[in-house]
N, C-alpha and C positions, 0 to 999 in steps of 0.2 A: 504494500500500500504506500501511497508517494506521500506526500508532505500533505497538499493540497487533496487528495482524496480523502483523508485522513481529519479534516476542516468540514465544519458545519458552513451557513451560508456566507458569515462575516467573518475573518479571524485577523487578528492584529497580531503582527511580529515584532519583534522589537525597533526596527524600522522602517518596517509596509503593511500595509491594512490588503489584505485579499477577500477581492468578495465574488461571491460565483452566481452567476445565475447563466447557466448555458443558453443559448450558444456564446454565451460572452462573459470573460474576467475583466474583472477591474484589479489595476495591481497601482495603489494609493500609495506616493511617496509618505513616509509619516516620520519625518524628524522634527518635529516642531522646534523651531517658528520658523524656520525658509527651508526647510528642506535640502538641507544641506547634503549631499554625497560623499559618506563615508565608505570605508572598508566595509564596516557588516551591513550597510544596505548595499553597495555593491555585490556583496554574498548571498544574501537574501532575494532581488533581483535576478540573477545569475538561476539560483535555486528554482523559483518560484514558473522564470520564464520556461525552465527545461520540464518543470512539471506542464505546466500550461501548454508546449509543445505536443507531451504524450497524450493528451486527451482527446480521442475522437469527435467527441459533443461539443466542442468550443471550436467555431469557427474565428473568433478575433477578441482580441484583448484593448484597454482601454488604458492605456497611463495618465495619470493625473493626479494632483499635488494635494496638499491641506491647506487648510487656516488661509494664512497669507500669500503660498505661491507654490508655482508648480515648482523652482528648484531654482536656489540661485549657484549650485553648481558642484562641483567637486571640492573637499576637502582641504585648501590651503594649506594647511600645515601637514598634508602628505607629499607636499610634493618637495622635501627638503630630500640631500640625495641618496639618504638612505632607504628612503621609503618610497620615492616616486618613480621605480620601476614596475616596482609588486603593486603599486596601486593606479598606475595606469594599464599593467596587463587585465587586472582585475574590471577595470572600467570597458577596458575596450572589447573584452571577452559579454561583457553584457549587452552594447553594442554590437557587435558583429552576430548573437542571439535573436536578437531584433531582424539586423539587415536579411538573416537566413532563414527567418521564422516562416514556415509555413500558413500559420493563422496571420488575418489582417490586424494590421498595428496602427493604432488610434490614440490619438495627442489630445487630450485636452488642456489648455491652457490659462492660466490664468495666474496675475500677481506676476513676481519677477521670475523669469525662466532665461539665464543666464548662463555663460559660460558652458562646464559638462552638461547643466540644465536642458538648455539649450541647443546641444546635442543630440540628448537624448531624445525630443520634441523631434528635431526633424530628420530626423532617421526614421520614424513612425509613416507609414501609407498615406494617411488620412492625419492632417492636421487641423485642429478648430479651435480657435485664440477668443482671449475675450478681448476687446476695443482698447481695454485700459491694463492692459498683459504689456511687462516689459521686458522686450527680448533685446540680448546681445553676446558679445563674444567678449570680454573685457581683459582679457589674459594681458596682452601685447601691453598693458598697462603695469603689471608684473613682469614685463621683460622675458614672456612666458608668451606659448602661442596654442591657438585649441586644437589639436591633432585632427580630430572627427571632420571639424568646422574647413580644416586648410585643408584635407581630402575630397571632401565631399559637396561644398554649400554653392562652389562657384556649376556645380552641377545642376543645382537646383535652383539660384538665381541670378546666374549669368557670375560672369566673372571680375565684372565693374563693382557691382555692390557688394559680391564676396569679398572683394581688395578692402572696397571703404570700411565692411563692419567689422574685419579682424586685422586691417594694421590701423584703425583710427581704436577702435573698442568702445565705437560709440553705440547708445542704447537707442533702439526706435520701440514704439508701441505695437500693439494688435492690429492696426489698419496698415502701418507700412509693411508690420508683417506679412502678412497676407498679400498686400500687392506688389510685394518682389518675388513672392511664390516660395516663402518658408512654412505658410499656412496658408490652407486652403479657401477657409472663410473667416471673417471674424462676425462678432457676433456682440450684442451689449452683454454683460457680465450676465443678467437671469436666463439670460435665452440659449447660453452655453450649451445645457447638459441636454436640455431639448435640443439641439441639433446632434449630439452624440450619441441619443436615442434615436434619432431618425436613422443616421448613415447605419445604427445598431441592425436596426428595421430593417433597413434597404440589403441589408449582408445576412438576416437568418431566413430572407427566403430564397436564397441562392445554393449550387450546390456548394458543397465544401470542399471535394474532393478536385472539383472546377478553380475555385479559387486558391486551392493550394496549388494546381497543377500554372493557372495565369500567373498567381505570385514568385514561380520558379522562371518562370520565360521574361517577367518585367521587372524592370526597376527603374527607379530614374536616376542611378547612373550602371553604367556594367561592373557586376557583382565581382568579378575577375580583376577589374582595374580598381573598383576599392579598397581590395584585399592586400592587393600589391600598392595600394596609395597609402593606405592606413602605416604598410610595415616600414614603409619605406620614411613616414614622418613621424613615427615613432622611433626610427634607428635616428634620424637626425636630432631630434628631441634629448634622444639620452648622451648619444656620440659629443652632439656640437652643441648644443641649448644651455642643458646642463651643466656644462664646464664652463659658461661664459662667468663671469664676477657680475654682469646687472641683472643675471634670471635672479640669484641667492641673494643679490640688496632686494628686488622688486619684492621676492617674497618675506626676505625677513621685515621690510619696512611696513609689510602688509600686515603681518603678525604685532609689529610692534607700533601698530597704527600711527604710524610718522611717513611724513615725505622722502620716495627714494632720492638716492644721490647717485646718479651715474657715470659709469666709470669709460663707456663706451668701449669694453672691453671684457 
């Protein structure tokens, strides 16, 4: 029996809420108060999704945040350099989960969804923001850059606005969201989940077996060149990134909530 079989209809983890109603999971970041992306929701995540894979009766799964935001990102103080190998294998292994997942993968947005947040958001099929949802990529701010985001985003909204939002790391809303094609729709903050029920609608009267077979043939970008983008900006990340002296000021000054000082070196 898996984790999830094993769960009534709501169960809370120590970092994700999993609630089941077939043909569809919802898998709820739950760190309060931003949803922050640690080590054990990245484990839990990881867990959750391979069970969510095994199950026949689930055609698509639902991500989306609590309280204040869908995610404002990965762990900061994991990415110091004894820990920010094991914790970005750990991140992108839940990622590449997603990109490989047979079941459709559905975003809902809302509150800040930043950096890995933000990541994780649009790696998802189906994305649906709320209007006052703030999305960005804010790394290059730390001296740091988002592996997923510089693989993948110039895919999905051209390569001009990929440059602006991860070497500027500036934040846009739910409406610019959606009209660069990070999100599909946006929506006012109540009307959210009523459209995540709709597309919910729209995908349990389809076959499953069709949509796993379409999800194997599409993506919006090719699943072979992400693989090979993903590894190749994480060898640079660890190789070249890591060893510079302004990734270690961006983030100790981040820790130590003080202005960096850079060394341009």
């Amino acid at each position: 029996m898996t984790v999830i079989e094993s769960m009534q209809a709501t169960t809370t983890f120590t970092r994700l809420a999993v609630e089941i109603q077939p043909p569809v999971v919802r898998l709820r970041l739950n760190n309060p108060p931003l949803n922050v992306i640690d080590v054990p929701m990245m484990e839990e995540l990881a867990a959750a999704l391979a069970d969510v894979e095994s199950r026949p009766d689930i055609t698509a799964f639902i991500l989306s945040g609590s309280q204040k935001a869908f995610s404002v990102g990965v762990d900061v103080a994991a990415h110091t350099p004894d820990k920010v190998e094991e914790m970005l294998g750990k991140f992108h292994a839940v990622i590449r989960a997603i990109v490989a997942s047979k079941k459709v993968s559905i975003a809902a947005v809302h509150g800040h969804c930043l950096g890995g947040g933000a990541e994780l958001a649009m790696v998802c099929d189906l994305v649906y923001t709320s209007e006052l949802a703030t999305w960005g990529f804010p790394e290059i701010k730390l001296a740091c850059y988002p592996p997923v985001a510089a693989t993948a985003l110039a895919a999905l909204v051209g390569p001009k606005h990929a440059a602006d939002l991860i070497l500027t790391g500036r934040s846009i809303n739910g409406k610019e969201a959606a009209s660069i094609g990070i999100a599909n729709a946006v929506l006012a903050e109540v009307d959210l989940e009523h459209a995540v029920q709709e597309a919910v609608q729209r995908l349990a009267q389809l076959s499953p077996a069709a949509l796993a077979i379409t999800k194997k043939a599409f993506y919006a970008w090719d699943s072979i060149h992400f693989d090979k983008g993903l590894a190749r900006a994480e060898k640079i990340y660890f190789e070249e990134l890591m060893k510079t002296e302004d990734a270690h000021e961006g983030i100790n000054a981040f820790l130590q909530k003080r202005q960096p000082k850079w060394g341009g070196k």
